[in-house]
DSSP file (Angstrom, degrees, kcal/mol; ACC not computed):
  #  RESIDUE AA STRUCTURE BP1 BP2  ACC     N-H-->O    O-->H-N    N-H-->O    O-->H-N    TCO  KAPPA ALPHA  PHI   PSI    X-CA   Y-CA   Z-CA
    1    1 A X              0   0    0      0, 0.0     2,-0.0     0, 0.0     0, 0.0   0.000 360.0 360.0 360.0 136.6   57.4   61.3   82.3
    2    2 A X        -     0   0    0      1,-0.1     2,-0.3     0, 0.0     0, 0.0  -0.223 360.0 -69.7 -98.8-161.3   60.4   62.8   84.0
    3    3 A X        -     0   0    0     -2,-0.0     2,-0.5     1,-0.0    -1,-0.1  -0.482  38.2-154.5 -94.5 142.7   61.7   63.6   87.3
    4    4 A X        -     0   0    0     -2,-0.3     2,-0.5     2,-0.0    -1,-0.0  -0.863  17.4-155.7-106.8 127.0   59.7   66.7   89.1
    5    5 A X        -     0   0    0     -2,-0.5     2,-0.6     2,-0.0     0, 0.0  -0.757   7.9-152.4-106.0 163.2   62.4   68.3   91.7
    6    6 A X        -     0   0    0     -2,-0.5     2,-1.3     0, 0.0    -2,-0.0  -0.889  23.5 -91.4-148.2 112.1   60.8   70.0   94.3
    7    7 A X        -     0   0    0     -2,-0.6    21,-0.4     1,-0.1    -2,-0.0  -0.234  36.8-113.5 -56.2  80.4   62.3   72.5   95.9
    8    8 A X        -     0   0    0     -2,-1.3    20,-2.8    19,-0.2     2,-0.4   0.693  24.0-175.5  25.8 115.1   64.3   72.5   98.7
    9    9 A X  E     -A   27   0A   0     18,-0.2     2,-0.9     2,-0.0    18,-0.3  -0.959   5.8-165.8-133.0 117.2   64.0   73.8  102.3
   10   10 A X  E     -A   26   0A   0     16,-3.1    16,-1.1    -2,-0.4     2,-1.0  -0.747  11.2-157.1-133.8 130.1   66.0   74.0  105.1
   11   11 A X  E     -A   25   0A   0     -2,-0.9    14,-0.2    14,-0.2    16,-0.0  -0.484  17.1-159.0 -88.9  92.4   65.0   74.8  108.3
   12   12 A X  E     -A   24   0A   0     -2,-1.0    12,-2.3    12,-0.6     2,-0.3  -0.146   7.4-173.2 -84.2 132.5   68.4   76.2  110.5
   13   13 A X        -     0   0    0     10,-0.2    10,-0.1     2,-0.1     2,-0.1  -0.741  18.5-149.7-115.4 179.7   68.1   75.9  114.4
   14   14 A X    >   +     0   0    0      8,-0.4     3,-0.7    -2,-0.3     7,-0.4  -0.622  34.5 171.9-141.2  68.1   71.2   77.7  116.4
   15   15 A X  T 3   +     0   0    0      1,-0.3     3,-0.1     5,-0.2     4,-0.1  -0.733  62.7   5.9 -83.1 132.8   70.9   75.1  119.4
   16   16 A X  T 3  S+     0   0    0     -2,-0.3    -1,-0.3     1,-0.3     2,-0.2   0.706 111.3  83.5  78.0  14.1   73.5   75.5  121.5
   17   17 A X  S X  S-     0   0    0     -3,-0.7     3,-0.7     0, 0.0    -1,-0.3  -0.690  96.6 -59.6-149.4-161.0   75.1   78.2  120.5
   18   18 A X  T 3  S+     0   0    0      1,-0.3     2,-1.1    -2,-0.2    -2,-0.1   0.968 128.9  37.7 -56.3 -47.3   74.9   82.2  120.9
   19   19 A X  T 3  S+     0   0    0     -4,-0.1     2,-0.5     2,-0.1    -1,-0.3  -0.624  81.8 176.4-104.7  83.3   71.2   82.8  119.3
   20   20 A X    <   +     0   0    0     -2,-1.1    -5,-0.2    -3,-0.7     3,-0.1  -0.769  67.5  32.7 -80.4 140.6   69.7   79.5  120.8
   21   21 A X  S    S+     0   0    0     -2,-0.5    -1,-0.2    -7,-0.4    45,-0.1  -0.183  86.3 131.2  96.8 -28.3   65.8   79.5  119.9
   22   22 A X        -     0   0    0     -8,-0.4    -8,-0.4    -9,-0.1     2,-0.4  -0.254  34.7-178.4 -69.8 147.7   66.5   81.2  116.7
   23   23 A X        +     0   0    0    -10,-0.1    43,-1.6    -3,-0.1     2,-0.4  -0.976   6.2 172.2-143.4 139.9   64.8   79.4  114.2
   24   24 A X  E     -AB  12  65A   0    -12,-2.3     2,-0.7    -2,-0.4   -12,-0.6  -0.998  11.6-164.0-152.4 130.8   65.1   80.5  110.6
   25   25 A X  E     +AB  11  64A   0     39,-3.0    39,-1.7    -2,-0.4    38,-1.1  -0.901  14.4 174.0-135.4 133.3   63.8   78.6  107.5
   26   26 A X  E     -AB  10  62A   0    -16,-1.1   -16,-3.1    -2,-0.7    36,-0.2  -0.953  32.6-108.7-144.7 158.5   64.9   79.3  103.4
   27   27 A X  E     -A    9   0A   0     34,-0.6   -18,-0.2    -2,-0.3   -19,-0.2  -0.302  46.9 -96.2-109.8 121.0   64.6   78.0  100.0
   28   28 A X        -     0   0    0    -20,-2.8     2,-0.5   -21,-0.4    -1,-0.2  -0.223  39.8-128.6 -44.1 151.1   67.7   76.2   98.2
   29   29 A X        -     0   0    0      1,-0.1    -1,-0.1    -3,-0.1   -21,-0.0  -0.742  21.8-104.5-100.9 155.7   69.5   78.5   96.1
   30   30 A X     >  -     0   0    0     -2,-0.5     4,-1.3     1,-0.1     5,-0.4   0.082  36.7-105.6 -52.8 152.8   70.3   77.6   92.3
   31   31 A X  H  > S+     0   0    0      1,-0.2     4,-1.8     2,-0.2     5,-0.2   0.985 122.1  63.4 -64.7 -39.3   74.1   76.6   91.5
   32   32 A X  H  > S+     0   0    0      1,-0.3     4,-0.6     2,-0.2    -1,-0.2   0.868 109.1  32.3 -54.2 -44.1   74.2   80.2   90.0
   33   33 A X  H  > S+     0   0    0      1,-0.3     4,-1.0     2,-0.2    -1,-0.3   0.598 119.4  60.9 -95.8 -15.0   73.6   82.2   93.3
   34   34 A X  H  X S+     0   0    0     -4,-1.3     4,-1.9     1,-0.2     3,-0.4   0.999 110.5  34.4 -54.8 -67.3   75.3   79.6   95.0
   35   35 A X  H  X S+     0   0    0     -4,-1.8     4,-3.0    -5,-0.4     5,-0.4   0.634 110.5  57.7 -47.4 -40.4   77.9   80.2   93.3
   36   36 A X  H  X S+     0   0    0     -4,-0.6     4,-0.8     2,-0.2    -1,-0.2   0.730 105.2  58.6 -88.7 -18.8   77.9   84.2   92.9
   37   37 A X  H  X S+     0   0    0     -4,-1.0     4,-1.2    -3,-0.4    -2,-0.2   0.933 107.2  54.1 -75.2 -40.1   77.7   84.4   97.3
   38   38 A X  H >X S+     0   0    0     -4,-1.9     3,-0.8     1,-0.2     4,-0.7   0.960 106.3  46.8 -47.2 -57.3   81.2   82.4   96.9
   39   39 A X  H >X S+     0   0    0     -4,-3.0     4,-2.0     1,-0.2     3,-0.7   0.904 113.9  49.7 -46.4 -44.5   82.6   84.8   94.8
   40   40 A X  H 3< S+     0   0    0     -4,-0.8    -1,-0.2    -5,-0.4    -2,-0.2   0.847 111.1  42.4 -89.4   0.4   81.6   87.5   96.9
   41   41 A X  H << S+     0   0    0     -4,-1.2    -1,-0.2    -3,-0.8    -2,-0.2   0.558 108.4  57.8-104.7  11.7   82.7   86.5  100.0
   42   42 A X  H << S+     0   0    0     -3,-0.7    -2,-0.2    -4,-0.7    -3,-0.1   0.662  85.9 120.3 -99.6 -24.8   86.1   85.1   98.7
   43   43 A X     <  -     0   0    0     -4,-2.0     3,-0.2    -5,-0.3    -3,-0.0  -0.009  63.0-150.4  -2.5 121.1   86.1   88.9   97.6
   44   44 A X  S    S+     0   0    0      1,-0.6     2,-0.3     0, 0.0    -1,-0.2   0.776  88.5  10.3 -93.5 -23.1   89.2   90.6   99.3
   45   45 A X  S    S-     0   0    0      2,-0.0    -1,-0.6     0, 0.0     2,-0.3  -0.892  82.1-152.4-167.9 131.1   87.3   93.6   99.3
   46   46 A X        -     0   0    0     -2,-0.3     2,-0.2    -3,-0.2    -6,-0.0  -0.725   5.6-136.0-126.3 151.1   84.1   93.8   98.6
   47   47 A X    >>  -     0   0    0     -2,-0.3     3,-1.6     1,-0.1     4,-1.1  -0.685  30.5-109.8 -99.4 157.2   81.9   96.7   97.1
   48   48 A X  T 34 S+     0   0    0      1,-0.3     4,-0.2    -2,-0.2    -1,-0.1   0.666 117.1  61.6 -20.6 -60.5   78.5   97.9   98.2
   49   49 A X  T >> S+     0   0    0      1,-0.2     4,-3.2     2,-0.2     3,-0.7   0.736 105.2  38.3   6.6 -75.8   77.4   96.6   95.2
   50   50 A X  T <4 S+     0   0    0     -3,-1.6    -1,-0.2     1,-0.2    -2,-0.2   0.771 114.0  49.1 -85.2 -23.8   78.2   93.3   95.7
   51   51 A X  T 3< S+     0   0    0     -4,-1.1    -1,-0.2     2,-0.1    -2,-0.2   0.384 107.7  59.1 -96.8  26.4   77.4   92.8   99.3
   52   52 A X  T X> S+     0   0    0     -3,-0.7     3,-1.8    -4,-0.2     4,-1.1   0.741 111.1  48.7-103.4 -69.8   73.6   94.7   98.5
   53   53 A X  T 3< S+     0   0    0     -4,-3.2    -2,-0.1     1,-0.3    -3,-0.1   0.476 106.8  53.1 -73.1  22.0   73.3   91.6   96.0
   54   54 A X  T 3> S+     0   0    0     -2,-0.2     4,-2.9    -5,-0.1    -1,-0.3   0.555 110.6  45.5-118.1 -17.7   74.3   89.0   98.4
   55   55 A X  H <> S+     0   0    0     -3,-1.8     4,-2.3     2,-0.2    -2,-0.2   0.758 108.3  51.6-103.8   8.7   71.8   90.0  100.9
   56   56 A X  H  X S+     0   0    0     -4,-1.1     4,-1.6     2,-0.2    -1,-0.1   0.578 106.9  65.2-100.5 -18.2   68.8   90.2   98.3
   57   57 A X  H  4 S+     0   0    0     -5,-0.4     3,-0.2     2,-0.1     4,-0.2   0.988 110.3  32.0 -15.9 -93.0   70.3   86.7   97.8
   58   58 A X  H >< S+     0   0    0     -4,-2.9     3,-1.1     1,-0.2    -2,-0.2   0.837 115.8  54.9 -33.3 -57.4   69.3   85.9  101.2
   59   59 A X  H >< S+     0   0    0     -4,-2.3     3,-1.2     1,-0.2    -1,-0.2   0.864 104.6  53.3 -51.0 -38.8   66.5   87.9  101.2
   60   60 A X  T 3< S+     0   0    0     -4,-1.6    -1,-0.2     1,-0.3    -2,-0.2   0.404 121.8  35.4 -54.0 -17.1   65.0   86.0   97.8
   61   61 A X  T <  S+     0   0    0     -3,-1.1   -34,-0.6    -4,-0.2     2,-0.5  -0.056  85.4 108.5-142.5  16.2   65.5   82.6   99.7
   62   62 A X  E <   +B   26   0A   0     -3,-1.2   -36,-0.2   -36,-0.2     3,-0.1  -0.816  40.6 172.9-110.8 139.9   64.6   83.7  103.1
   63   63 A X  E     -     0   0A   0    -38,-1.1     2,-0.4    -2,-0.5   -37,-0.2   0.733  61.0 -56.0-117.2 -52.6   60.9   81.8  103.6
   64   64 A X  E     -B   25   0A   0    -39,-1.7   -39,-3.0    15,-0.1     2,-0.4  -0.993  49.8-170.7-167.9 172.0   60.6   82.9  107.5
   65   65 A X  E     -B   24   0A   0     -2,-0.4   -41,-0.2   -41,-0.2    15,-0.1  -0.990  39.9-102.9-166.7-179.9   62.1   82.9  111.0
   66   66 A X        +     0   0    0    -43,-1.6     2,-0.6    -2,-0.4   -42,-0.1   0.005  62.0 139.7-103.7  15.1   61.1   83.7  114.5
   67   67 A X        +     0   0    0    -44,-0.2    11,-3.4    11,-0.2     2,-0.1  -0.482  25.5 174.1 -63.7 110.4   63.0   87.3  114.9
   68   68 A X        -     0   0    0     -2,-0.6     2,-0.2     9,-0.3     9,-0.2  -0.515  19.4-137.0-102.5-166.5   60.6   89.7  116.9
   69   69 A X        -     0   0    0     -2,-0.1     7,-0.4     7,-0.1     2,-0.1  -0.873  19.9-119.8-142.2 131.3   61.5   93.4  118.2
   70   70 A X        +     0   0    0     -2,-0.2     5,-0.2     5,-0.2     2,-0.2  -0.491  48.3 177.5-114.9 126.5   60.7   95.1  121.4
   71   71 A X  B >   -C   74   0B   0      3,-1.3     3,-0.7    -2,-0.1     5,-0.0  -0.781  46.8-104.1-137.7 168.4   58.3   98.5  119.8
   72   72 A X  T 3  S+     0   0    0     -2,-0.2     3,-0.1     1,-0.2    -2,-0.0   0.676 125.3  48.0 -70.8 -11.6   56.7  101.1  121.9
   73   73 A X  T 3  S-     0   0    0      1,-0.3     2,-0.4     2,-0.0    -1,-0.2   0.479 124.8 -86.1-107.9  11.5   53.4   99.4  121.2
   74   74 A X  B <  S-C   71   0B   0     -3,-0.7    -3,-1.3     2,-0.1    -1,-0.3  -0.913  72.6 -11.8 141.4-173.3   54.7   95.9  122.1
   75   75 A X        -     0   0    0     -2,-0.4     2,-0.2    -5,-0.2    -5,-0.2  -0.258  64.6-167.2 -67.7 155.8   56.6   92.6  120.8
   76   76 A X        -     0   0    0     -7,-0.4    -7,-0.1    -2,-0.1     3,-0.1  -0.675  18.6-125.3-172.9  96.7   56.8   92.9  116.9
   77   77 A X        -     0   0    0     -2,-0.2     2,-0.9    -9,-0.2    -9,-0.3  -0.199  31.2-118.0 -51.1 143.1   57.7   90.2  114.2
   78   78 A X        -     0   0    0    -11,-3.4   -11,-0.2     1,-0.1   -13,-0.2  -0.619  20.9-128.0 -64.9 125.0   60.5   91.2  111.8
   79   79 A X        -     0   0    0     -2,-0.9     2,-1.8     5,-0.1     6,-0.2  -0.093  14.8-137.8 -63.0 147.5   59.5   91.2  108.7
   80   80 A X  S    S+     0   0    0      4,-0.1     2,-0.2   -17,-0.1    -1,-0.1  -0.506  75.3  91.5-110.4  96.0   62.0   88.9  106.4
   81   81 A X  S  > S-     0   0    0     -2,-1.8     4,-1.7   -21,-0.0     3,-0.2  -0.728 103.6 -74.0-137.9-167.5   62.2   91.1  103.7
   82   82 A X  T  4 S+     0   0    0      2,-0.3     4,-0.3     1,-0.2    -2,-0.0   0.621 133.9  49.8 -74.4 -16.6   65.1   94.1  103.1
   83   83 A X  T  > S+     0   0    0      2,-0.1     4,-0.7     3,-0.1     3,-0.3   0.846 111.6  52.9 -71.0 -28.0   63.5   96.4  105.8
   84   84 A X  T >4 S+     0   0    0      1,-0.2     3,-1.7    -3,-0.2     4,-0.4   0.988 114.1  38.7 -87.2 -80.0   63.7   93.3  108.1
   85   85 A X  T 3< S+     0   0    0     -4,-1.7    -1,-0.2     1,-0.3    -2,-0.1   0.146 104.4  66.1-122.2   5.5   66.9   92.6  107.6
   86   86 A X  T 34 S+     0   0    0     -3,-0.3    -1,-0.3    -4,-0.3    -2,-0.2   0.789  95.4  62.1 -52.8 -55.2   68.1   96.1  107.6
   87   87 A X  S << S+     0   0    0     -3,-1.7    -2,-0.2    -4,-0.7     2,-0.2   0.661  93.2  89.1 -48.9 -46.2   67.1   96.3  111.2
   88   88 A X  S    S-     0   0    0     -4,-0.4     2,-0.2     1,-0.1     5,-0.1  -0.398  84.6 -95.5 -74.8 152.4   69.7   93.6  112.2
   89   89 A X     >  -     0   0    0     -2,-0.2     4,-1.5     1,-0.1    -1,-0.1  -0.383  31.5-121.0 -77.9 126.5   73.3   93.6  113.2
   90   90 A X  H  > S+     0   0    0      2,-0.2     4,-1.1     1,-0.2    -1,-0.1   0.806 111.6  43.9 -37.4 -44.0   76.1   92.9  110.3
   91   91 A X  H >> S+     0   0    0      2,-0.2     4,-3.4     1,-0.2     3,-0.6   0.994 108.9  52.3 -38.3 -83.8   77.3   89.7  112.4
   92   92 A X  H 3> S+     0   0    0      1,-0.3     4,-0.9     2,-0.2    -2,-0.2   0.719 108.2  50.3 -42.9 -36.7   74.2   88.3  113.3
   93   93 A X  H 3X S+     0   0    0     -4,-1.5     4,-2.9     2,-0.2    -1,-0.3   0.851 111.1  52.3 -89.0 -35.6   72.9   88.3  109.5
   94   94 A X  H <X S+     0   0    0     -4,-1.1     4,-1.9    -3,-0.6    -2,-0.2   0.939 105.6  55.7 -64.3 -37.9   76.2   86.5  108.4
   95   95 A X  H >X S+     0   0    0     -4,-3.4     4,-1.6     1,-0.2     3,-0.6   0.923 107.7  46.8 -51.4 -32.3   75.7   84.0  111.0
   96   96 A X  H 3X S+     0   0    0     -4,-0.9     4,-1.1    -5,-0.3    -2,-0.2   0.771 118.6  40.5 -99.3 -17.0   72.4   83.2  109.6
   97   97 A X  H 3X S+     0   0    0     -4,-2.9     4,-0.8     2,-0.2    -1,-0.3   0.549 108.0  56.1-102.3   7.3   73.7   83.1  106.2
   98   98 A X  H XX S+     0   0    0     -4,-1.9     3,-3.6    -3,-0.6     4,-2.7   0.941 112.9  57.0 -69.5 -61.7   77.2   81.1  107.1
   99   99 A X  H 3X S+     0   0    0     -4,-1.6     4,-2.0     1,-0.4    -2,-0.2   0.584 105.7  40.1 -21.3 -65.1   74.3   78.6  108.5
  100  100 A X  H 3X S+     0   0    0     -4,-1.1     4,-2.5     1,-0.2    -1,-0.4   0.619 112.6  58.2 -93.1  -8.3   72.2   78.0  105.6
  101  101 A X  H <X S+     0   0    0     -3,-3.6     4,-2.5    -4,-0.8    -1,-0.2   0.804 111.6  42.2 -63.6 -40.2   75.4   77.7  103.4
  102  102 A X  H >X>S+     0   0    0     -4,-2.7     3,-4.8     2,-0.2     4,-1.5   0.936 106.0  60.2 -43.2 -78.6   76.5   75.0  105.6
  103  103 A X  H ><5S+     0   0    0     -4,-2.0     3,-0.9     1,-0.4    -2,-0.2   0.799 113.1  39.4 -30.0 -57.1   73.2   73.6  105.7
  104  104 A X  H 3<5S+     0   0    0     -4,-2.5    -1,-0.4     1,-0.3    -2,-0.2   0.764 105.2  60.0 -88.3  12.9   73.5   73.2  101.6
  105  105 A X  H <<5S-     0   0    0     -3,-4.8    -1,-0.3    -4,-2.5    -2,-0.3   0.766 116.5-123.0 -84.4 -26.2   77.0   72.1  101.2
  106  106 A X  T <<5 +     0   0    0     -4,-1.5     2,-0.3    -3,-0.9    -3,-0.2   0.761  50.2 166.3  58.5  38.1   75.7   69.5  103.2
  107  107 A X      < -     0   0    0     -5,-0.6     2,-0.3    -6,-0.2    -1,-0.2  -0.591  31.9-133.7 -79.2 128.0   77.9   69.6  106.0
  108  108 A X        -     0   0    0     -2,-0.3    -1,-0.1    -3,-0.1     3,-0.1  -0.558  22.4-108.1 -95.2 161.6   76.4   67.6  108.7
  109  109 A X        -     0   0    0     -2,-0.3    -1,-0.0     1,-0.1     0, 0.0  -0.442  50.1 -67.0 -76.7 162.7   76.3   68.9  111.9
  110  110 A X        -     0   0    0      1,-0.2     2,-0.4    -2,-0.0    -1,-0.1   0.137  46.2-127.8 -71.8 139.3   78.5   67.7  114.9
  111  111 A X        -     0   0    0      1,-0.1    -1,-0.2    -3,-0.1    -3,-0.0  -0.733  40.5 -99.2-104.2 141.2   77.7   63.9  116.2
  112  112 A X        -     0   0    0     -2,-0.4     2,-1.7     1,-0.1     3,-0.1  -0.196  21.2-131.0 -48.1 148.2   77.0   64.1  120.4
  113  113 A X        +     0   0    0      1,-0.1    -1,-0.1     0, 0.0     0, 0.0  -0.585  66.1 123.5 -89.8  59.9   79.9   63.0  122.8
  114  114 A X        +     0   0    0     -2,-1.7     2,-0.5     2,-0.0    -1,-0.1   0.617  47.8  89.9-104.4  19.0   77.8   60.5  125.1
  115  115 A X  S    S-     0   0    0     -3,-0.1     2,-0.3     3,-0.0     3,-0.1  -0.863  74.8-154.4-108.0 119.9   80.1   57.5  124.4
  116  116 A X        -     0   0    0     -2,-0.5    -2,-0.0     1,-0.1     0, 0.0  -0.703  39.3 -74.2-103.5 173.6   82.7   58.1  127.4
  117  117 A X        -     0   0    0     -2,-0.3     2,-0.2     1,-0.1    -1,-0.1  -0.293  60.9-165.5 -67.1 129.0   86.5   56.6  127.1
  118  118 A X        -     0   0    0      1,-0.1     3,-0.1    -3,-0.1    -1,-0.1  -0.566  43.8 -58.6-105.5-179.5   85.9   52.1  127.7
  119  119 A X  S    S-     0   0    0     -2,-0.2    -1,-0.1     1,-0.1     3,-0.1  -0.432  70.3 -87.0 -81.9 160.5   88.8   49.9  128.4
  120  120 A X        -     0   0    0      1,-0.1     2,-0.2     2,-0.1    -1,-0.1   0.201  55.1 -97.3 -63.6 168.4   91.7   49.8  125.7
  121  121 A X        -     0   0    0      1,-0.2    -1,-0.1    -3,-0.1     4,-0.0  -0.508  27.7-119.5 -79.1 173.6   91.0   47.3  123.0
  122  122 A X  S >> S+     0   0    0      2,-0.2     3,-6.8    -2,-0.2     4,-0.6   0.970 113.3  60.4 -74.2 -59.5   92.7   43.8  123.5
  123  123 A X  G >4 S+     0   0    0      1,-0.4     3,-1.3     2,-0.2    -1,-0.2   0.897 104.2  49.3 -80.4 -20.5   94.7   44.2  120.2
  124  124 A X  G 34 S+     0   0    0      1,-0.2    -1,-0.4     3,-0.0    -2,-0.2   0.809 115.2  50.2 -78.2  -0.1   96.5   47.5  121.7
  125  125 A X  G <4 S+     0   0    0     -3,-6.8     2,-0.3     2,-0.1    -1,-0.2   0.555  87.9  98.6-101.9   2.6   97.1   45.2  124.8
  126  126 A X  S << S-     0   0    0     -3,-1.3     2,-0.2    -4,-0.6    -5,-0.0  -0.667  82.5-108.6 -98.7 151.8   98.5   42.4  123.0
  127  127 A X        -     0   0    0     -2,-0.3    -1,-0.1     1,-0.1    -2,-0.1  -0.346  27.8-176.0 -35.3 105.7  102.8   41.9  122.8
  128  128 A X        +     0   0    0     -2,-0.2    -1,-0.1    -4,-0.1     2,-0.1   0.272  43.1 121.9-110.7  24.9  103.6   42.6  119.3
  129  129 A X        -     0   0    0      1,-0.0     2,-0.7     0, 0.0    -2,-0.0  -0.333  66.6-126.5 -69.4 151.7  107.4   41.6  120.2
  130  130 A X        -     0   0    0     -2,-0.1     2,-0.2     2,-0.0    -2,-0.1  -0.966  24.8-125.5-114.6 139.8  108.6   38.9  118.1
  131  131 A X        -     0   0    0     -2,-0.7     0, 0.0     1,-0.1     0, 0.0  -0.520  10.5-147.1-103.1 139.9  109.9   36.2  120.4
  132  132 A X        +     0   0    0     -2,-0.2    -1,-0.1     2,-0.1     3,-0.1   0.783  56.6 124.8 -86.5 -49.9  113.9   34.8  119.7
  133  133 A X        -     0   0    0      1,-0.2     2,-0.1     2,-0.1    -2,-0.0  -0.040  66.4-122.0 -53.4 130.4  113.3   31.3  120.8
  134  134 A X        -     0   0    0      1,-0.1    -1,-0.2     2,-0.0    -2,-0.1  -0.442  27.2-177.0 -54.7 112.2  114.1   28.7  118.6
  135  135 A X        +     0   0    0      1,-0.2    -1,-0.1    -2,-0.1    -2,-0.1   0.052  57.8  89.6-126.2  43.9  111.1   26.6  117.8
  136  136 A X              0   0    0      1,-0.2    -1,-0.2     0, 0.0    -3,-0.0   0.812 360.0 360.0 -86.3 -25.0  112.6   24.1  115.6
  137  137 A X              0   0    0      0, 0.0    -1,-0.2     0, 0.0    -2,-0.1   0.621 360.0 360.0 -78.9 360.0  113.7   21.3  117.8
C-alpha cells in the first residue's frame, strides 16, 4: 500500500500586527497554483485577467476566517467566497494572501526576544596577544 497525503491546512493568525484577532484558515495549494500566483505577482504589470485568477486562487483554498460586517440588521459574517472577498480592501486581501504564501514556503515566523544581553563570554575577554618572552631558558 502506498503513502495517503492528506491535505494540508494552515491556520494564519495576524498576532501582533495591524489585523490582530484576524484569524483566517486555507487549504495547501498544488505546485501548479503555487507556482502560477508567483508568476503573477512577479508580473510587472499585471492584467485583469490575471489578478481575477489569483484571487479565485485564494478563493478555491480559502476554507474560513472570522471577517464579520457591521449591516443595518446587525453584525454579519463574510462570506469566503468571490462576493466575500469583493467586499474587502485591495491591501487587506494581499495581506492575507502574502500570509498564507509565507505560511507554505515554510518561513517560520519570528523567534521572541526574552533572552536580554548577559555578561560577554570569557573567550571574548581573554588576551589573544602573543606574548615576546623567551621561554627557552
Amino acid at each position: 500500500m502506498g503513502f495517503l497525503l492528506t491535505p494540508k491546512t494552515y491556520d494564519l493568525k495576524f498576532e501582533g500586527r495591524e489585523y490582530e484577532g484576524l484569524q483566517v484558515s486555507m487549504r495547501g495549494l498544488p505546485l501548479g497554483g503555487y507556482l502560477e500566483i508567483q508568476r503573477i505577482q512577479s508580473l510587472t504589470q499585471e492584467s485583469v485577467e490575471d489578478t481575477e485568477k489569483m484571487f479565485d486562487i485564494f478563493v478555491g483554498c480559502l476554507v474560513s476566517w472570522n471577517l464579520e460586517e457591521l449591516t443595518e440588521d446587525g453584525v454579519r459574517t463574510i462570506p469566503t467566497n468571490r462576493d466575500g472577498l469583493k467586499k474587502l480592501d485591495t491591501d487587506f486581501v494581499l495581506t492575507i494572501i502574502g500570509a498564507w504564501l509565507t505560511a507554505m514556503a515554510g518561513v517560520p515566523a519570528p523567534l521572541e526576544r526574552n533572552s536580554e544581553s548577559g555578561k560577554p563570554s570569557l573567550e571574548a575577554s581573554m588576551p589573544m596577544e602573543v606574548s615576546t618572552a623567551n621561554l627557552t631558558n
